[in-house]
MIMI-419181 format. One record per residue (C-alpha): x, y, z. Coordinates in Angstrom, 1 decimal, padded with zeros to 4 digits, m for minus. Each point is the difference from the previous one (the first is absolute). Layout:
+--------+--------+--------+
:     px :     py :     pz :
+--------+--------+--------+
:      X :      Y :      Z :
...
+--------+--------+--------+
This chain:
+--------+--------+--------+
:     px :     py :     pz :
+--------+--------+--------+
:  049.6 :  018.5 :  028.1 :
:  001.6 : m003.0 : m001.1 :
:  001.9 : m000.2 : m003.0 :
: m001.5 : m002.1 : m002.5 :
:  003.4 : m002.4 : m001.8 :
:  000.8 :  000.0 : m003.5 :
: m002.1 :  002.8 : m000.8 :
:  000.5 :  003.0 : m002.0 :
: m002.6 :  001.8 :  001.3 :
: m000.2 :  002.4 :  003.1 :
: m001.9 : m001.2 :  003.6 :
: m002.6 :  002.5 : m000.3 :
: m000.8 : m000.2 : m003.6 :
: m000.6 : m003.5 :  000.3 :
: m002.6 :  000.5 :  003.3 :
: m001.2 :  002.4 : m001.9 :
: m000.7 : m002.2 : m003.1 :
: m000.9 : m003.2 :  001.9 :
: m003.1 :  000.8 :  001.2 :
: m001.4 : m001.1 : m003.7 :
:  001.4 : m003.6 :  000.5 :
: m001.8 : m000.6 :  003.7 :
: m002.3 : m002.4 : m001.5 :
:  003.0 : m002.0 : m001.6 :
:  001.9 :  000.2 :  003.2 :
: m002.7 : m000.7 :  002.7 :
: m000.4 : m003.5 : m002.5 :
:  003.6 : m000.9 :  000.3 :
:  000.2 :  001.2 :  004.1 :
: m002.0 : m002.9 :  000.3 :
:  003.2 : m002.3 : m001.1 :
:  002.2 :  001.8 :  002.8 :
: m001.7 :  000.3 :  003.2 :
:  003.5 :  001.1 :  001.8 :
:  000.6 :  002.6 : m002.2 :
: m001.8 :  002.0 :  002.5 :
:  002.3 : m000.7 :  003.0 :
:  003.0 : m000.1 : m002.1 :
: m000.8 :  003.7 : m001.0 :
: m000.5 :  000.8 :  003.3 :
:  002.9 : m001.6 :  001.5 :
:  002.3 :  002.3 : m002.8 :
: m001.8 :  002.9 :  001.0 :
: m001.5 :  000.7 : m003.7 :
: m003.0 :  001.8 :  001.2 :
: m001.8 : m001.1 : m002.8 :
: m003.3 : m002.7 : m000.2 :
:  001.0 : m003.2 : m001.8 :
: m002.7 :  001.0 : m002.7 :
:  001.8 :  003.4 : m000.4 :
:  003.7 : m001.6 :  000.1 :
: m001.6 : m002.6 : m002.8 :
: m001.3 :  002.5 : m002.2 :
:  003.4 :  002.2 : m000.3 :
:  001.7 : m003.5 : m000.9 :
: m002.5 : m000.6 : m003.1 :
:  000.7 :  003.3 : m000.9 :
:  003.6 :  000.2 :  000.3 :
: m000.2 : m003.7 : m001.9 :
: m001.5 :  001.9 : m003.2 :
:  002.8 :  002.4 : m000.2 :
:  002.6 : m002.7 :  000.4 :
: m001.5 : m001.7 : m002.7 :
: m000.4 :  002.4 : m002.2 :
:  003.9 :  000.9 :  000.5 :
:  001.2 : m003.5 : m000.5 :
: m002.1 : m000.5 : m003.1 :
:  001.7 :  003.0 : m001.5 :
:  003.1 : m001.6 :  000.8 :
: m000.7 : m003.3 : m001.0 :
: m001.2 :  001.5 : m003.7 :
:  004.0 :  001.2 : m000.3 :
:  000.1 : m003.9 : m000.8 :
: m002.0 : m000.3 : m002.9 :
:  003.5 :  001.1 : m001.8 :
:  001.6 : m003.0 :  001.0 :
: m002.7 : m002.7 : m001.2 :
: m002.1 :  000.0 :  003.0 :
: m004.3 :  000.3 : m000.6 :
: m002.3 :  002.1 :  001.2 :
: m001.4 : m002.7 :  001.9 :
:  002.6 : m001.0 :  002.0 :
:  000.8 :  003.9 :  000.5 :
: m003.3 : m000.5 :  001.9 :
: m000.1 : m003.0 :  001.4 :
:  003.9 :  001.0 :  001.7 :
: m001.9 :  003.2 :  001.6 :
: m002.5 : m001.8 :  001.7 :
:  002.2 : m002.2 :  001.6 :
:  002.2 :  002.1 :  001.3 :
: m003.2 :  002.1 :  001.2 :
: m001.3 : m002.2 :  001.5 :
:  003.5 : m001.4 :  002.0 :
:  000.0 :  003.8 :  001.0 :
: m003.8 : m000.2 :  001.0 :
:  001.0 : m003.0 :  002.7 :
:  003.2 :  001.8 :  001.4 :
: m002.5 :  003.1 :  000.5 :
: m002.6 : m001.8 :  001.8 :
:  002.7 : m001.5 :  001.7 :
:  001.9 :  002.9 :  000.8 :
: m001.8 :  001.1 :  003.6 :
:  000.5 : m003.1 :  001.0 :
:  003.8 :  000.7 : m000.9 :
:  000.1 :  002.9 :  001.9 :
: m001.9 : m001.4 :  003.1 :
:  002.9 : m002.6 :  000.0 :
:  002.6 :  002.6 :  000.0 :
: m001.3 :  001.6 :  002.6 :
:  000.1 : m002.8 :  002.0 :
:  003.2 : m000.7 : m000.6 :
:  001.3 :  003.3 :  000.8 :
: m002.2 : m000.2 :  003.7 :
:  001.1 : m003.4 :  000.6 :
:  003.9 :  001.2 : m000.8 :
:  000.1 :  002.7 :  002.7 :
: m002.5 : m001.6 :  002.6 :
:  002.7 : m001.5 :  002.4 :
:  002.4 :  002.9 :  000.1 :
: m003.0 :  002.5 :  000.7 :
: m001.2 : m002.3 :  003.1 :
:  003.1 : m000.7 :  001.6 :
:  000.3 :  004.3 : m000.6 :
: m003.8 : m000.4 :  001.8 :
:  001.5 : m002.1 :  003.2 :
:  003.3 :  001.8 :  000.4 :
: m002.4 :  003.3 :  000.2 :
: m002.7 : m001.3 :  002.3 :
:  002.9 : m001.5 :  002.5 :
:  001.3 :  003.7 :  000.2 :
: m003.6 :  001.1 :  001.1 :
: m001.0 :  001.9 : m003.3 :
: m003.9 :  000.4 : m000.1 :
: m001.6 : m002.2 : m002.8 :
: m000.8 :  002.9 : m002.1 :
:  003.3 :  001.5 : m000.3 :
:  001.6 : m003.2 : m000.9 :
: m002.5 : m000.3 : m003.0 :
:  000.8 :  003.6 : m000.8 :
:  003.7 : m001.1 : m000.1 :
: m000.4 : m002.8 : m002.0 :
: m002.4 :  002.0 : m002.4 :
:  003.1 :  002.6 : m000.6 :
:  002.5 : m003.6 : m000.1 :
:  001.3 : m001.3 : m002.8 :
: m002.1 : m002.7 : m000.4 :
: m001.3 :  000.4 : m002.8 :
: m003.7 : m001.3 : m000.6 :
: m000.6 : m000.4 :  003.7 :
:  000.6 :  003.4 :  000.7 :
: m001.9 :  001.1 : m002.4 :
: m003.0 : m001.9 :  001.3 :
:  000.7 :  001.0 :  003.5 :
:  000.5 :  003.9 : m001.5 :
: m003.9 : m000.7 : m000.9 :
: m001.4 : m001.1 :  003.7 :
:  002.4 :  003.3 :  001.3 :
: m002.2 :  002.4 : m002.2 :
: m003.0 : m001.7 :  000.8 :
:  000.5 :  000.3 :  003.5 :
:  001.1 :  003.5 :  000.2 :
: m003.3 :  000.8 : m001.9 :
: m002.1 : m001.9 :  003.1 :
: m000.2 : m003.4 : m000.9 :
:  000.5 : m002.3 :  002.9 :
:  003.7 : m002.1 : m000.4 :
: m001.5 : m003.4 :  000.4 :
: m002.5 :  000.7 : m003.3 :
:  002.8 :  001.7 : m002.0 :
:  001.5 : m003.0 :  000.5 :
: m002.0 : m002.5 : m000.4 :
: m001.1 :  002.0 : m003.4 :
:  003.5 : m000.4 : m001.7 :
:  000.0 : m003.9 :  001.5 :
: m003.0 : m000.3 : m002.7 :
:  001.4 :  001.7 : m002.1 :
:  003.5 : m001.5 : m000.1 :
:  000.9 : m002.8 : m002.4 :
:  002.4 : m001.6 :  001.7 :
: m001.8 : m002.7 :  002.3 :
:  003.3 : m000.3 :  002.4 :
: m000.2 :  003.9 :  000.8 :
: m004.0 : m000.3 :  000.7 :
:  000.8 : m002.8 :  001.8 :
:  002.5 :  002.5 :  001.8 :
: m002.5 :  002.9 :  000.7 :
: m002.8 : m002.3 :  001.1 :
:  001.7 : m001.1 :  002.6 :
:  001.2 :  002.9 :  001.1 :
: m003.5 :  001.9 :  000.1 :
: m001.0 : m003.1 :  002.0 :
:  002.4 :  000.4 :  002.2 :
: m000.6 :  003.9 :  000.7 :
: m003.6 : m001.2 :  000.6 :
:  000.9 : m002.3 :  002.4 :
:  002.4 :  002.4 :  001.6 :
:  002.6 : m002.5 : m000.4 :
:  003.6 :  000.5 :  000.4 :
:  000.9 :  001.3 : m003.5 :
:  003.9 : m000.7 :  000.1 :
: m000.8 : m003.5 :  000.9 :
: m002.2 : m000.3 : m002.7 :
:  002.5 :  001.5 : m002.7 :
:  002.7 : m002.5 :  001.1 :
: m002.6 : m002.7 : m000.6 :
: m000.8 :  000.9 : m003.4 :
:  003.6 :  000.5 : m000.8 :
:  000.6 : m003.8 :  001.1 :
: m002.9 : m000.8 : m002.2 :
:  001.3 :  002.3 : m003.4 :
:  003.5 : m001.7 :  000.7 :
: m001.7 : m003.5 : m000.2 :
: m001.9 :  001.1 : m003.0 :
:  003.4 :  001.1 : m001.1 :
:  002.0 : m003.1 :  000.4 :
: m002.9 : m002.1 : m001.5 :
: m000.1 :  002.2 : m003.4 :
:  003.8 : m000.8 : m000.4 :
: m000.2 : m003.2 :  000.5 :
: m002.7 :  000.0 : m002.8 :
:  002.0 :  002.0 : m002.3 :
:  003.2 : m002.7 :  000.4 :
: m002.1 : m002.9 : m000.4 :
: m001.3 :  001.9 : m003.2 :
:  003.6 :  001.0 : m001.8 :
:  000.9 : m003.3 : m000.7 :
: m002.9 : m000.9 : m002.4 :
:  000.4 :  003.6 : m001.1 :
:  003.9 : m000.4 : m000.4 :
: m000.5 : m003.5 : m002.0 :
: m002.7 :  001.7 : m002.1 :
:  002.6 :  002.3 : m001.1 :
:  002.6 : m002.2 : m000.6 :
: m001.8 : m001.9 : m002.6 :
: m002.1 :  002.7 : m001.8 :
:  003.0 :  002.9 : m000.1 :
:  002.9 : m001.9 : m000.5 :
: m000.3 : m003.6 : m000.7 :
: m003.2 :  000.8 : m002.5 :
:  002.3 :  002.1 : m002.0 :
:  003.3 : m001.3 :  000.3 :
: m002.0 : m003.7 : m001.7 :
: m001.7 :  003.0 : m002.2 :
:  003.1 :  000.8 : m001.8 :
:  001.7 : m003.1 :  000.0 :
: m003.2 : m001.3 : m001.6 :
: m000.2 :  002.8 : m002.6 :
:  003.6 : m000.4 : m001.0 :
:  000.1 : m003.5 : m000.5 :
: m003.6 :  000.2 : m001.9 :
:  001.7 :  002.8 : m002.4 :
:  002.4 : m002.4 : m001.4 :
: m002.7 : m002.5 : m001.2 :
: m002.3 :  002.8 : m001.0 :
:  001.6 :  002.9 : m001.8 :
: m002.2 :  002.6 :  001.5 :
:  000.8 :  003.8 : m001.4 :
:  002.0 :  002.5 :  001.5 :
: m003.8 :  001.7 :  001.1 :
: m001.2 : m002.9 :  001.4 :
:  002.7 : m000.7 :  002.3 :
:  000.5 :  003.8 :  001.5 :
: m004.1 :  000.0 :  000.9 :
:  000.3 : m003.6 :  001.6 :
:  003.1 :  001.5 :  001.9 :
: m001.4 :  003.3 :  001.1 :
: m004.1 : m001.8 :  000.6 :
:  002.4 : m002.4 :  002.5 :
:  001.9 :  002.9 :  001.6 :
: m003.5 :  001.6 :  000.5 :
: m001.3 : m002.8 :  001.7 :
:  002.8 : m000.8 :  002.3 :
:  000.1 :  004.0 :  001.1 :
: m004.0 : m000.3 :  000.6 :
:  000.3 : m003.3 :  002.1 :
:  002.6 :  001.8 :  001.9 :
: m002.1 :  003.1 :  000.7 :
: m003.0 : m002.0 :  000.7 :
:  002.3 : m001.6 :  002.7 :
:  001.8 :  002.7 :  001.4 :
: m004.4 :  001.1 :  000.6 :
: m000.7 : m003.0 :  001.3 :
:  002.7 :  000.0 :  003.0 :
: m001.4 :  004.0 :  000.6 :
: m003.1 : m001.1 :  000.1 :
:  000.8 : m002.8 :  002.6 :
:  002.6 :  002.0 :  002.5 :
: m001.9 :  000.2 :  003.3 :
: m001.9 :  003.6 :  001.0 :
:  001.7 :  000.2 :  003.4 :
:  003.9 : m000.2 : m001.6 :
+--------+--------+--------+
């Protein structure tokens, strides 16, 4: 079962508990129509309604704990009101990242296919030139190190050593799998068993095409750095190097107190180290799935 984030509560207390929010969830299910295949594709085994309803409970625990929290500030001047209105926010930011978040791991996954997908075929090709039956070979690469592949490949080897025939197992995990490169992958290799085409040939083809794909997601993530790079020239370093200079000079027309200076220092330090972060995330985010 998929763990739910930011929550303070187990998985199977909240299933247990969410079936009294399915009216409140099946509402809001209507806003996310891809939840369903995102939950799917990260193997969550729940319904969206289900996955829904654990979130709005886990949601009234987390506010409940940061409102506690937040009420530690009524010491230092702070009302009750913005106590509250403080927890809702950040409830409901954690609210988006959990509806978000099997989307997240769909992406992931992905990303971890896509990674290992040319290593495991040219392993494919080098096995089917030394005469290897199809089978063994995806044995093999189920036991390989290739991480998410062999674990979906570890799923058509148990399904076919319980009966199922090897072109349904898989074409099962091709509709299954989130990465649209490795179903692109599969399908063409259970259309080629159909056809009783020549299988090597085939592989050496869609290794051609992955190394295309390849060389057309790095040149996408060059052309991207440099917007990227002149982004963070000017936010993290220019920004607060102007920052500084500006508060300095402002200080000796102003005489602000000794307070007020530290908190404009340490709110600009805070800034420059969450620009930085947010850009470090962004060039994660766009580093190609096949690198």
């Amino acid at each position: 079962m998929i763990k739910i984030p930011f929550s303070f509560v187990p998985p199977k207390l909240l299933f247990k508990l969410s079936k009294f929010f399915y009216g409140v969830a099946e509402k809001i299910e209507r806003k996310y129509p891809n939840l369903t295949i995102y939950l799917n594709q990260a193997e969550a085994k729940l319904t969206a309604i289900e996955y829904l309803s654990m979130c709005l409970i886990s949601d009234i625990f987390f506010f409940i704990f940061i409102l506690i929290i937040s009420l530690f500030s009524l010491y230092f001047g702070a009302t009750i009101l913005t106590a509250i209105i403080f927890s809702i926010v950040v409830t409901l930011f954690v609210t988006m990242q959990q509806f978000a978040y099997p989307r997240l791991i769909a992406s992931r996954r992905v990303r971890e296919i896509e990674k290992n997908l040319m290593p495991a075929l040219q392993d494919i090709l080098i096995q089917l030139n030394s005469g290897i039956p199809l089978f063994n070979i995806l044995v093999n690469i189920s036991s390989g190190d290739y991480g998410e592949i062999s674990s979906q490949f570890n799923e058509a080897i148990k399904e076919i050593n319980a009966g199922r025939p090897q072109l349904d197992a898989l074409e099962d995990i091709a509709v299954r799998n989130p990465s649209i490169l490795f179903r692109r992958v599969l399908w063409q290799l259970v259309n080629g068993m159909k056809e009783g085409a020549d299988i090597s040939s085939l592989i050496t083809e869609v290794i051609r095409s992955v190394a295309d794909e390849q060389l057309i997601q790095i040149q996408r993530y060059g052309g991207q750095l440099s917007p990227l790079a002149l982004f963070y020239m000017l936010i993290a370093i220019i920004a607060p190097s102007l920052g500084v200079t500006f508060i300095i000079i402002l200080s000796s027309f102003i005489a602000l107190s000794t307070l007020t200076t530290k908190v404009v220092f340490y709110s600009l330090l805070v800034m420059t180290m969450f620009f930085q972060i947010m850009f470090l995330g962004m060039i994660k985010t766009r580093r190609p799935t096949l690198i």
